[in-house]
C-alpha positions in Angstrom: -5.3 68.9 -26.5 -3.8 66.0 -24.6 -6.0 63.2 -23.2 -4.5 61.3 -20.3 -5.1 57.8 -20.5 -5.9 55.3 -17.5 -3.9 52.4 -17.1 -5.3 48.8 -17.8 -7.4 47.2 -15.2 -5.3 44.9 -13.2 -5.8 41.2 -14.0 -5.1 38.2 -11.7 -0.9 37.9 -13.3 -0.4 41.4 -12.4 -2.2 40.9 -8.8 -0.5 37.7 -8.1 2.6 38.2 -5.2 6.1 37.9 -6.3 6.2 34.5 -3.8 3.4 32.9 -6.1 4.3 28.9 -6.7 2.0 26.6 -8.8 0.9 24.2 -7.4 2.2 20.8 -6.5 0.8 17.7 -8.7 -0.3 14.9 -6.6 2.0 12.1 -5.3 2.4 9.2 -8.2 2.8 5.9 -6.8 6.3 5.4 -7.9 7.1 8.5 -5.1 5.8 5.6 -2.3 9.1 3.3 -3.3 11.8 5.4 -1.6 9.8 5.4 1.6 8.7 1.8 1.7 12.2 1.3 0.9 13.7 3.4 3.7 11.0 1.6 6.5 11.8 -1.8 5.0 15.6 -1.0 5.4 14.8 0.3 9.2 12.9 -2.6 9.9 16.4 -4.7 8.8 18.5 -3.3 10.3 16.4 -3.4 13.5 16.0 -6.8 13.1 19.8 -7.6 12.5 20.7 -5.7 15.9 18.4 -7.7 17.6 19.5 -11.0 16.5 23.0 -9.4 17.2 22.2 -8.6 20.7 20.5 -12.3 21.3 23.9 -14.4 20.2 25.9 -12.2 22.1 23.8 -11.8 25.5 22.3 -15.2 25.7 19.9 -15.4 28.6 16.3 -14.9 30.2 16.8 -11.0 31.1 17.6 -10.5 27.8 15.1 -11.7 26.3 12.8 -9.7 28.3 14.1 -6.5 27.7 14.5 -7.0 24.0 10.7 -8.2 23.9 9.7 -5.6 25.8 11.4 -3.0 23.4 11.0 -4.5 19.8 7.2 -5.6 19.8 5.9 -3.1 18.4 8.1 -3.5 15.2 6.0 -6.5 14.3 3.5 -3.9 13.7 5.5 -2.4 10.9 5.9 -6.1 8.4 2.0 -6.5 9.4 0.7 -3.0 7.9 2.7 -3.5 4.9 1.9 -7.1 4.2 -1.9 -7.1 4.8 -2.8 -5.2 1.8 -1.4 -7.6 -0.3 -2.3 -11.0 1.6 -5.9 -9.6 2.3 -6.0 -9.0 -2.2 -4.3 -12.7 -2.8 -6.8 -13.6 -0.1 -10.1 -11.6 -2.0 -8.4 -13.0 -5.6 -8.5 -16.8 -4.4 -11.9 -16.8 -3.1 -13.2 -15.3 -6.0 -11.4 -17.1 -9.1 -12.6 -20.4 -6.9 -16.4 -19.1 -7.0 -16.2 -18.2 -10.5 -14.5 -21.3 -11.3 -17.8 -23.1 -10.0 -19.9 -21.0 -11.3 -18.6 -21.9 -14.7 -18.8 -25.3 -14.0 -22.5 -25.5 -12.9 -23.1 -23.5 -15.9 -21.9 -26.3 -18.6 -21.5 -29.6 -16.0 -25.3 -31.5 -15.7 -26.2 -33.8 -13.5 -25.4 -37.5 -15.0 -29.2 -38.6 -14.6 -30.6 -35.8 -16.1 -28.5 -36.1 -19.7 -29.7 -40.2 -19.5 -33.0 -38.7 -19.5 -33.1 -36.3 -22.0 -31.2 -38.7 -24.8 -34.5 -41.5 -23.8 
């Protein structure tokens, strides 16, 4: 007698569509250089066209119109410069608090030690 046998349960490999990728692993921090390279070189060469434009068409109009069209690139060296200023900022103020902190801890007042050694 011949038993026919069922086939094995399917499992999540054998469900899993053909088009299945892992996934991605986060972004490391070294990923960010390329892009803050590329804005940086943008911002440059932006910069060196304008300065281009200015010795070549000296005048009031242009002025204007090159204001008028390059302000908001200030934006650009101000975003990627606060972080860092705002931390130098943060790191100052604190080392100069801890720095007097220390010495309130071990300096005493002059009177005081000519007291104690009476």
């Amino acid at each position: 007698m011949v038993v026919a046998q069922s086939p094995p349960p399917p499992t999540i490999t054998t469900i899993r569509p053909t088009t299945y990728r892992e996934p991605t692993p986060p972004a490391k921090p070294d990923d960010q250089v390329p892009v803050w390279a590329f804005v940086w070189t943008l911002f440059g060469f932006k910069m060196a066209v304008v300065g281009i434009i200015m010795f070549t068409h000296p005048g009031h109009a242009t002025n204007v119109v090159v204001l008028a069209t390059t302000w908001f690139w200030v934006i650009v060296p101000a975003v990627a410069l606060a972080g860092p200023v705002a931390f130098r900022w943060r790191l100052m103020k604190l080392r100069k608090r801890r720095q007097a902190l220390r010495r309130s801890e071990w300096i005493m007042d002059a009177d005081r030690v000519n007291a104690d050694r009476r």
